[in-house]
C-alpha positions, 0 to 999 in steps of 0.5 A: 483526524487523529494517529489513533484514528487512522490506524483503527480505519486501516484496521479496519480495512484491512478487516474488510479486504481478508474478511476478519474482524479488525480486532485480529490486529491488536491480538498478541496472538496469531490469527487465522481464518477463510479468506474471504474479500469483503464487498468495502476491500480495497478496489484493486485487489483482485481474485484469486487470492490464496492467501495472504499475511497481514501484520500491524507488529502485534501478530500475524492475521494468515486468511487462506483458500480451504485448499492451502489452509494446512500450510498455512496453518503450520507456516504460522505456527512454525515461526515467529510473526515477524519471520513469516515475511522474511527469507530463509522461512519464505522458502518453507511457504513457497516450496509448499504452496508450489506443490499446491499450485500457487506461489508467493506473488506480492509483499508491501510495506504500508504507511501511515502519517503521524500527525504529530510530526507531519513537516512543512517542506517549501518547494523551489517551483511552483505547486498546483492543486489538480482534480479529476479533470486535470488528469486527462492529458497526464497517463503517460509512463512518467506519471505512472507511480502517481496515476493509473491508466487501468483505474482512472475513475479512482485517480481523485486528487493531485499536487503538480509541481511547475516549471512555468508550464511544464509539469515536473513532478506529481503527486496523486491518490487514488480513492482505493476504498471509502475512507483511504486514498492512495498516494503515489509520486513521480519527479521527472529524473533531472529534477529529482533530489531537490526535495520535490517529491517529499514537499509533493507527498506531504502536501497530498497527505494534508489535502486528504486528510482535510477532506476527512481521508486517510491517506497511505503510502505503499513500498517494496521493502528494498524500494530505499528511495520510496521509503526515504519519501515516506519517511521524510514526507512524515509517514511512518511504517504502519502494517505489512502484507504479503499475499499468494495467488495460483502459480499461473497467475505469478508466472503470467507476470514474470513473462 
């Protein structure tokens, strides 16, 4: 497994969850097409979808519903790529789309290892290897960032870190698509800033990538402490999102 490998597979992926080609990504110029989720998208992305923005740093990849295709045509065309995922322009998108029934739902920043310098971290407890079954008794709130109850068939591989018998700290992914599992991490709060979570995430990182996944990291861009973890756990910024739904949906949420 290469960085160059990784990144062609996320490409690609992202290709299958807007329904372009993974070519879009590497253009200097900016894309935009139908939205269209591919039968390989990501399992947890859900319709409806209205749009959503796509970026690997070279350009912007913009797939919409026919219904929001005009804004977001002139959104893309308005401003520079890097802008469309940043205020004061994000107003201009959500003032728009809200005339039209949808709103600005989700942004994320993806990660990605880099192989060349994935750190050794050694950890004060001790670490196990869990699988599936090792899950079981593990869906309670302070392991909900590592593992999700709604999808426990995708919940595939973990780190656990001991303090005799007690689990103090969890990394686990999720098998989102067929070639990228999900990393996810929770340290209970009187253990945190002892290096656990970050000797937890790479360890994950590395079991992945033996077993020939892909393993990525997802933040809020103001989560500081996720994306400390991610970098020192030897993951770099790889591509960022940001997707629109149906305005009842978002306000569903804000509930």
């Amino acid at each position: 497994m290469t960085n160059r490998k990784m990144m062609e597979i996320a490409m690609r992926q992202s290709a299958e969850d807007i329904g372009c080609c993974a070519e879009a990504f590497k253009s200097d110029k900016n894309v935009i097409l139908d939205f269209r989720l591919g039968k390989n998208a990501r399992k947890y992305l859900k319709e409806p979808i209205t749009c959503n923005f796509v970026s690997y740093g070279n350009n912007v990849v913009a797939a919409s519903i026919s219904e929001t295709m005009d804004v977001v045509s002139e959104y893309v065309g308005k401003f520079e790529f890097y802008h469309c995922f940043e205020t004061p322009n994000l107003h201009w998108l959500n003032e728009r789309l809200i005339a039209k029934g949808h709103k600005i739902c989700f942004m994320a920043e993806y990660y990605l290892p880099d192989i060349n310098r994935h750190p050794d971290f050694s950890c004060a407890y001790e670490t196990r290897i869990l699988k599936q079954e090792d899950f079981r008794e593990l869906y309670l709130q302070e392991w909900s960032n590592a593992l999700c109850s709604d999808r426990r068939h995708l919940d595939v591989l973990g780190v656990g870190a001991y303090e005799g018998n007690r689990l103090i700290g969890l990394a686990a992914c999720s098998a989102d698509c067929e070639d990228m599992w999900q990393i996810g991490v929770d340290v209970l709060p009187e253990y945190r800033r002892r290096g656990i979570a970050c000797a937890l995430t790479s360890a994950l990182a590395k079991e992945i990538i033996n077993r020939e996944k892909v393993p990525f990291y997802c933040t809020a861009w103001s989560n500081v402490r996720s994306v400390r973890n991610a970098v020192k756990s030897g993951f770099v910024p790889a591509w960022v999102e940001m997707t629109a739904k149906p305005a009842v949906i978002v306000d569903r949420m804000n509930l």
